[in-house]
C-alpha positions in Angstrom: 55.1 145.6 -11.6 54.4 145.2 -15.4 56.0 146.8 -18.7 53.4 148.0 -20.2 53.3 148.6 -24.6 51.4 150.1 -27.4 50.2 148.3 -30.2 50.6 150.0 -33.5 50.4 149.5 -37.2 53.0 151.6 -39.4 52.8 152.9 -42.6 49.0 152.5 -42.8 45.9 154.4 -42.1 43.8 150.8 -41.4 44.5 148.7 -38.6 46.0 144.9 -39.6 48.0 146.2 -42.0 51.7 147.8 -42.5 54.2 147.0 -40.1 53.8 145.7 -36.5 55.6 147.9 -34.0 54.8 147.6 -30.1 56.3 150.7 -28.6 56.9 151.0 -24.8 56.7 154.4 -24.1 57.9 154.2 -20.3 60.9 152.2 -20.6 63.4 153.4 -18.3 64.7 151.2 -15.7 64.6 148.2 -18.6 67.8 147.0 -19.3 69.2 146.7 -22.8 69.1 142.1 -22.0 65.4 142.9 -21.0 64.8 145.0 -24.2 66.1 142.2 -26.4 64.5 139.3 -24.5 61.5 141.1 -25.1 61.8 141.6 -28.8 62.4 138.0 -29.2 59.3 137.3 -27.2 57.3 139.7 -28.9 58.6 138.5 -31.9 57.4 141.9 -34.4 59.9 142.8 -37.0 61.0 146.1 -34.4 60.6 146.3 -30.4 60.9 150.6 -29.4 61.7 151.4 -26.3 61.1 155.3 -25.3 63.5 156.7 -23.2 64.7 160.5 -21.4 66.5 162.3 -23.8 70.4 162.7 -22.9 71.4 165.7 -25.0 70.3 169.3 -25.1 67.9 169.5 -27.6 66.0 166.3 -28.2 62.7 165.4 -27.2 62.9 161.8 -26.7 65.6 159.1 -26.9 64.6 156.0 -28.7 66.3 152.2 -28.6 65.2 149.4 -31.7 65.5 146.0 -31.0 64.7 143.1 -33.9 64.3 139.5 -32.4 67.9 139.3 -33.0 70.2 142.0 -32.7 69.8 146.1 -31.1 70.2 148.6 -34.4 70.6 151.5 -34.9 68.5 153.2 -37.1 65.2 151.9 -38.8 61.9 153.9 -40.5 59.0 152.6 -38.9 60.0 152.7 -35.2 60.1 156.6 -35.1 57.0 157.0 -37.5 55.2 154.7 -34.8 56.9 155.6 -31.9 55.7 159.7 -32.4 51.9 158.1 -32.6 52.3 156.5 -29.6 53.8 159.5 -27.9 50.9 161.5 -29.6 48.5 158.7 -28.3 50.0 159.1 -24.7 49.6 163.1 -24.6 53.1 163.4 -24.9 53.6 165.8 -27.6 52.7 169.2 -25.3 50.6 172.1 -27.4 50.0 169.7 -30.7 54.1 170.1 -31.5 55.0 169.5 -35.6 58.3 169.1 -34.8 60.3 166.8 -32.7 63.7 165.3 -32.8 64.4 162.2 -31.8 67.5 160.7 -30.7 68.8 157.0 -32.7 72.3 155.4 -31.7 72.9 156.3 -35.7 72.0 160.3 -34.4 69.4 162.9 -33.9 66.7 162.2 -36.2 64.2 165.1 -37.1 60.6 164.0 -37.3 57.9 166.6 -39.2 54.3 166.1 -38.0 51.6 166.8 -40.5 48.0 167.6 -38.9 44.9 168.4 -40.3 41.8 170.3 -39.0 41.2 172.6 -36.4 41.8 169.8 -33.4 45.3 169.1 -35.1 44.8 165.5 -35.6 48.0 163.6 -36.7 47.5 162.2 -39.7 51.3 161.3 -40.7 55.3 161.9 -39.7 58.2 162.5 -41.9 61.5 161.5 -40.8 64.7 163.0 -42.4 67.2 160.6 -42.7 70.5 160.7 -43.3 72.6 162.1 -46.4 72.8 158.4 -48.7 75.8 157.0 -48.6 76.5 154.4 -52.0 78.4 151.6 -50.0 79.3 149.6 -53.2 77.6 147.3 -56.3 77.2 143.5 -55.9 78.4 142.4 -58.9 77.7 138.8 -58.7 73.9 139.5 -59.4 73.3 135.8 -60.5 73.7 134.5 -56.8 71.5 137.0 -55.8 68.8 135.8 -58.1 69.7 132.5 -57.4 69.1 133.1 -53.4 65.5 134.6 -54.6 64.4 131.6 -56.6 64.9 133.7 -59.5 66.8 133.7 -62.9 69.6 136.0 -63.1 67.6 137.7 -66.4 64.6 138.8 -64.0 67.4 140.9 -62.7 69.7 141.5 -65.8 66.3 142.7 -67.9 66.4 146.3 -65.4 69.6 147.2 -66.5 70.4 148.4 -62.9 72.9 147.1 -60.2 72.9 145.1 -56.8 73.9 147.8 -54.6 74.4 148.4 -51.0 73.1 152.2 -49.6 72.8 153.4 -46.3 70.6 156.2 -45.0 71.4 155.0 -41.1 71.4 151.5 -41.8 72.8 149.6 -44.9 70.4 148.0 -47.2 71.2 145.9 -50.6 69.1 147.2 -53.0 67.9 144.5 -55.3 65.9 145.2 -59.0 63.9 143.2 -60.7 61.8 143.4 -63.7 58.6 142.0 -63.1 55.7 141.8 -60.8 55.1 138.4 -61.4 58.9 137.3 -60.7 58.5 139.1 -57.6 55.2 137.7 -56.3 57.2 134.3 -57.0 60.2 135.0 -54.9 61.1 132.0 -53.2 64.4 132.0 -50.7 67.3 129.9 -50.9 69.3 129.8 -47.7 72.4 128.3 -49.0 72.8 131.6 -51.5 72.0 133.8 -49.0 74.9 132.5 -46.8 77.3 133.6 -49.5 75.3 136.8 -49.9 76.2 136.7 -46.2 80.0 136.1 -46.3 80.5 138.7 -49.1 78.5 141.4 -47.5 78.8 140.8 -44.0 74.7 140.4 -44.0 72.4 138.9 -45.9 69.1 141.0 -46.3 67.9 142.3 -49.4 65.1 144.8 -50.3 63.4 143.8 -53.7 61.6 146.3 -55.8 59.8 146.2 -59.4 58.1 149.3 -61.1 55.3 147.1 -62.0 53.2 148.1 -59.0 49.2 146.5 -57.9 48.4 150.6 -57.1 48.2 153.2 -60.1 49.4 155.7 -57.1 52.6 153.6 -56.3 56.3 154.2 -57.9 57.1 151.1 -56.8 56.7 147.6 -55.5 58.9 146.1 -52.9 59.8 143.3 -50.3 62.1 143.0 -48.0 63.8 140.0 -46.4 66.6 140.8 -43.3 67.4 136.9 -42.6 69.8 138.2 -40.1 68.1 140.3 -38.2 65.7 137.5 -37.4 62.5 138.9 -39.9 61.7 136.4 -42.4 59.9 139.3 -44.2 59.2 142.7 -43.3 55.6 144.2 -44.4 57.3 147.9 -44.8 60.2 149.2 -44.4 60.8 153.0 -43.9 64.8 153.1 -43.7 65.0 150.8 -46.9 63.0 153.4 -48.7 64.8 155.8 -48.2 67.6 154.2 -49.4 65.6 152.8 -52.2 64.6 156.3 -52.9 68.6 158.1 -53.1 69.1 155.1 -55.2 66.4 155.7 -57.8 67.7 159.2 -57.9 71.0 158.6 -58.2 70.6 156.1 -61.2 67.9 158.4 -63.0 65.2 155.6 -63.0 62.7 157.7 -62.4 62.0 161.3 -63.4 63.9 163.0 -61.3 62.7 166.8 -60.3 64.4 169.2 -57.3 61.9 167.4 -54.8 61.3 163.8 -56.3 58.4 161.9 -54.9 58.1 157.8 -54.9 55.4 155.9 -53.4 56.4 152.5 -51.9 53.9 149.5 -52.0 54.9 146.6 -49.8 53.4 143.8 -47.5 51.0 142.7 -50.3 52.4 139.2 -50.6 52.0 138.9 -46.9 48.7 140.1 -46.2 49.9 143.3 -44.6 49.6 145.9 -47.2 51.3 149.4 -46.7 52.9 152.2 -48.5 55.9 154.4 -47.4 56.2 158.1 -49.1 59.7 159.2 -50.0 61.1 162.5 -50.7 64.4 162.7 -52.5 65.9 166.5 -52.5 68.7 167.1 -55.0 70.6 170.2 -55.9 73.3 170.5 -58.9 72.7 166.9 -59.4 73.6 166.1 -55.8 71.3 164.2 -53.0 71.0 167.0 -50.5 68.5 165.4 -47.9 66.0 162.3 -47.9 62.5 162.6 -46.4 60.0 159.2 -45.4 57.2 159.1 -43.7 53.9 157.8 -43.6 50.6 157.4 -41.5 49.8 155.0 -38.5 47.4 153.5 -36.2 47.1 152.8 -32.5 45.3 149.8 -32.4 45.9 148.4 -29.0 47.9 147.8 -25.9 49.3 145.3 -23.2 51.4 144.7 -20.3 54.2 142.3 -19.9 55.0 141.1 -16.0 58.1 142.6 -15.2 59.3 139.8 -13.1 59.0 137.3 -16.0 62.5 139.3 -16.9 64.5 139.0 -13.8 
């Protein structure tokens, strides 16, 4: 028997660039070692495995594994787990909605097509309401563990914070391109990061952006889940995106809009849209999504895994 997976690229409409993701749409009867055994061999920032739905309701029940660790919630799994599905014939009658179920939860998933045929040309996830988990005040350590000075943070006049939209993320600013393209990592800062926060991962973003169509420009490191650095990162965003809101760094309208660039430094270039619904100055809903490409597919030997 083999295991067999699709290869896609996430959060990009050319293949080689955005986010790795190899999705195995068949995956029951794989147990959760297998699954993380797998990730670590496949080594991509996410492993999805597609399973049965267990709850009235839900189309398909999804599990995310890094090299490191099972979690519970991350962006560019679902977006490139519903082209997969799509690639597979297994979205009946050209749906454009499905709802996927996440340890974190049900996630609703939007599917835009275009054309007569319906072609899908990108999914929107809504993610959860943004929860503000706390600033990280010491803001020089976390410039220190970037290689940077504590001014290319100070200069923003915005915080270190930690936000969840189904998966925590500490938000890191920073004033310029240039101090971003520079960014060099410092392991022994990031273990205090690590012993204050419980992880060590940090999503960098500048609003001086290589795109005139992008908001912003980001990278993200996630040291403990075993990604050096991730090309793009949809559940980041979206925190990212409640957080720009919340602080009124950008212009802030009933539906705001901010475009993501990210993976540039790595030769992986993608951008993640973001949709930030507020009402009476409250975050009411947050919306990411993006295009994808099937670009391949392969088999693992299932007995390599016994």
């Amino acid at each position: 028997m083999a295991m067999r997976y699709i290869l896609v690229d996430v959060f990009t409409e050319k293949p080689f660039g955005g986010n790795q993701l190899a999705v195995f749409p068949d995956a029951e009867g794989i147990a959760a070692g297998q699954m993380q055994k797998i990730a670590r061999e496949l080594n991509f920032p996410e492993t999805t495995f597609v399973l049965p739905p267990e709850h009235a309701g839900s189309d398909h029940s999804l599990r995310i594994f890094t090299p490191e660790a099972e979690i519970p919630f991350a962006g560019h799994p679902i977006v490139g787990a519903i082209f997969a599905l799509e690639a597979e014939g297994r979205l009946e009658g050209g749906r454009d909605e499905v709802v996927l179920e996440l340890e974190s939860g049900p996630v609703p998933v939007r599917l835009v097509r275009e054309g007569s045929e319906g072609v899908l040309r990108k999914a929107v996830m809504t993610q959860q309401r943004p929860v503000f988990l706390g600033q990280y005040h010491r803001q020089e350590c976390v410039a220190e563990a970037l290689g940077l000075r504590a001014a290319d943070l100070a200069i923003t006049g915005l915080p270190c914070e930690v936000v969840s939209t189904g998966l925590p993320v500490h938000i890191v600013p920073v004033g310029s391109l240039d101090a971003v393209r520079h960014i060099s990592l410092h392991p022994e800062k990031l273990a205090e990061i690590q012993k204050s926060l419980g992880f060590s991962d940090l999503f960098v973003f500048t609003f001086e952006t290589e795109s005139e169509e992008s908001t912003v420009h980001c990278r993200m490191f996630a040291p403990s889940f075993g990604i050096p650095e991730d090309p793009a990162s949809g559940s980041a965003s979206g925190s990212l995106g409640a957080y720009l809101v919340k602080h009124r760094a950008v212009h802030v309208t009933p539906t705001t809009r901010i475009v993501t660039e990210q993976g540039i430094e790595i030769h992986r270039p993608g951008h993640v849209l973001v949709e930030v619904d507020t009402r009476s100055g409250l975050i009411e809903s947050v919306r990411v999504g993006g295009p994808a490409v099937v670009v391949g597919e392969g088999q693992l030997y299932a007995s390599a895994f016994s």
